[in-house]
N, CA and C of each residue as an Amber inpcrd file, in Angstrom:
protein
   159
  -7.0440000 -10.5760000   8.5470000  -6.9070000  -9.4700000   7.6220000
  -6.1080000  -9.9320000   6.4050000  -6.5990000  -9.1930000   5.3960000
  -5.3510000  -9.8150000   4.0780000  -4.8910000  -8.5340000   4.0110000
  -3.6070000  -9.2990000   2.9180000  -2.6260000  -8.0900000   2.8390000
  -2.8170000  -7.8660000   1.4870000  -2.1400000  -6.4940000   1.1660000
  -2.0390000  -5.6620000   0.5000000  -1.1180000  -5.0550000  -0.3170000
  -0.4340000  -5.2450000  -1.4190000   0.3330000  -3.8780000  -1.9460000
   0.0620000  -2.4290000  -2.1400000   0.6540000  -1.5120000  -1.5510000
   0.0970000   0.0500000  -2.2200000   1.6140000   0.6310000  -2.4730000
   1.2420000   2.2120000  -2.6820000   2.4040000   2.5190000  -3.0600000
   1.7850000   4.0920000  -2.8220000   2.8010000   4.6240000  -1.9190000
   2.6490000   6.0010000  -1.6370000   2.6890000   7.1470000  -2.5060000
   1.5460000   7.6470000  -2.9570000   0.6850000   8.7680000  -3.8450000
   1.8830000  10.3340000  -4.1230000   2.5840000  10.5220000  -3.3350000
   3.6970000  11.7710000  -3.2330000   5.1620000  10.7520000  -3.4600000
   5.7550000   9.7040000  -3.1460000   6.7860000   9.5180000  -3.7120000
   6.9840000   7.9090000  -4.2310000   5.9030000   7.2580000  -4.2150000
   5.8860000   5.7680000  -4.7550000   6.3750000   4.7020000  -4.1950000
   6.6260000   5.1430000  -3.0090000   7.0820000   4.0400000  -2.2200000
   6.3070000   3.0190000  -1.8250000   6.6970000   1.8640000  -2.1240000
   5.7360000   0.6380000  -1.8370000   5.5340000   0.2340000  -0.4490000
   4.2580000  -0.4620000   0.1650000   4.3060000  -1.1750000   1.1880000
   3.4110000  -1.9120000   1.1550000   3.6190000  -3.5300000   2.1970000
   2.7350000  -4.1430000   2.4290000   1.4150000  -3.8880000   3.7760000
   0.4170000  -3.6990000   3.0990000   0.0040000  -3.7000000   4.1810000
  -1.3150000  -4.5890000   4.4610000  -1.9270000  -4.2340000   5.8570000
  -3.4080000  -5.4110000   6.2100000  -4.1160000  -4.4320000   5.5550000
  -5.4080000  -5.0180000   5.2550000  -6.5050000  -4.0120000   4.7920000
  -7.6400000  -5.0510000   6.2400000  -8.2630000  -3.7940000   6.7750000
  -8.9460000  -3.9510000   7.5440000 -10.7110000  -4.3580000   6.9220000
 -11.7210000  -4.6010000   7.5600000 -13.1090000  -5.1650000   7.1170000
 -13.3810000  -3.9350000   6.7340000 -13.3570000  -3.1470000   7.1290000
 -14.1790000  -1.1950000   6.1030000 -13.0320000  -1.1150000   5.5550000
 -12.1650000  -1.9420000   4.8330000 -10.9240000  -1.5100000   3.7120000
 -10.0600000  -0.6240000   3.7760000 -10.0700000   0.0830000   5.1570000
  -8.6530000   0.6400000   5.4340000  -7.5930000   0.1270000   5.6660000
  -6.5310000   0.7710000   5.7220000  -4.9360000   0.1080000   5.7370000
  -4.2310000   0.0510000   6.9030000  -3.3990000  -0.8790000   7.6040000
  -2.9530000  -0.6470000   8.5800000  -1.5060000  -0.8090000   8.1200000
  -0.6870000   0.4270000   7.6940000   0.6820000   1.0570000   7.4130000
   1.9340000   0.1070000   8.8310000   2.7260000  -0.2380000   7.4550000
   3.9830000  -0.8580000   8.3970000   4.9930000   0.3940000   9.2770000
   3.9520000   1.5320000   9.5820000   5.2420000   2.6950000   9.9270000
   4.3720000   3.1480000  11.4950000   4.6950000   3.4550000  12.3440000
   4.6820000   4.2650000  13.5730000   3.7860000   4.8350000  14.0230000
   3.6360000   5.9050000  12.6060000   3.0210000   7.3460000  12.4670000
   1.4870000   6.7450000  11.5860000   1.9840000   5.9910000  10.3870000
   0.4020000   5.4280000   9.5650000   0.6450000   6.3270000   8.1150000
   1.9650000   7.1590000   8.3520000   2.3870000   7.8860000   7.5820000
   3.7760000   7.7440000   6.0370000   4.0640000   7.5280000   5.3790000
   5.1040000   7.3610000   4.6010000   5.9400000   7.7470000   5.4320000
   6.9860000   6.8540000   5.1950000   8.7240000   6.8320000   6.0530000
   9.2160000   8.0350000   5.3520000   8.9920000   7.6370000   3.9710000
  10.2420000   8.1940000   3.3580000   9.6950000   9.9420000   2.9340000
   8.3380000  10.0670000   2.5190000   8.3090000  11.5320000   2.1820000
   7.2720000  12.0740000   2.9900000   6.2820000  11.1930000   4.4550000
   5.4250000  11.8950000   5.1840000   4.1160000  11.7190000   4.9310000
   3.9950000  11.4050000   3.1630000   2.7190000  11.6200000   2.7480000
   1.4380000   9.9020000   3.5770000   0.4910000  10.5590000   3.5870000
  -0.8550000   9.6780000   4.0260000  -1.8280000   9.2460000   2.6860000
  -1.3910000   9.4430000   1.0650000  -2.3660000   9.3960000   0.3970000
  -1.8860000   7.8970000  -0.0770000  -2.5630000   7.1480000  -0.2190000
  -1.9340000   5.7230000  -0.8350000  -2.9820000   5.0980000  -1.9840000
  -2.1910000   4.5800000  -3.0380000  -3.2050000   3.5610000  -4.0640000
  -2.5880000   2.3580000  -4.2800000  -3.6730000   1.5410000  -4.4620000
  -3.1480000   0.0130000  -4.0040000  -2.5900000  -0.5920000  -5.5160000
  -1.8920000  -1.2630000  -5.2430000  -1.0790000  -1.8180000  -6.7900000
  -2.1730000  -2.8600000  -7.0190000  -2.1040000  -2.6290000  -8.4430000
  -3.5140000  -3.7210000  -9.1390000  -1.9410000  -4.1290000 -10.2460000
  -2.3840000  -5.5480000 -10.4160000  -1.6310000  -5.8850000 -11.5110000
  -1.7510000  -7.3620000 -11.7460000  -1.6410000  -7.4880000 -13.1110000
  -2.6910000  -8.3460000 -14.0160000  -1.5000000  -8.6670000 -14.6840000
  -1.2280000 -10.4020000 -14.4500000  -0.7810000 -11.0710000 -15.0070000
  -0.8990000 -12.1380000 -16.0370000   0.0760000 -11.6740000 -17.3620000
  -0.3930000 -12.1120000 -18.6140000   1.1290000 -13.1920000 -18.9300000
   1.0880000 -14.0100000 -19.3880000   2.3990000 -14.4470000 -20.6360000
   1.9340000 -16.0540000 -21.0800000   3.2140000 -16.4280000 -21.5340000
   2.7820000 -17.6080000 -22.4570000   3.7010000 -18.2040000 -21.7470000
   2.9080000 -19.3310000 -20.5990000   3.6330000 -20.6100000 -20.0020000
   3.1570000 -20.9710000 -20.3740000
């Protein structure tokens, strides 16, 4: 499985997670749920690296 950045949709909390072969997530928490505010909605961090090395 590869991993993943997302970041929880209700309070932004980041996590790493696996993304499974049908592209679901397997959450570093218990429940599959945000620790910190409960929420289940997640979007994955995209980010595009630019500078002058």
């Amino acid at each position: 499985m590869r991993r993943e950045v997302v970041t929880c949709e209700g309070c932004g909390q980041p996590y790493s997670v696996r993304v499974r072969d049908d592209g679901t997530f397997v959450l570093p928490t218990e429940t599959g749920e945000c620790d910190r505010c409960g929420g289940n909605q997640f979007s994955q961090v995209v980010d595009e690296i630019t500078g002058d090395d």
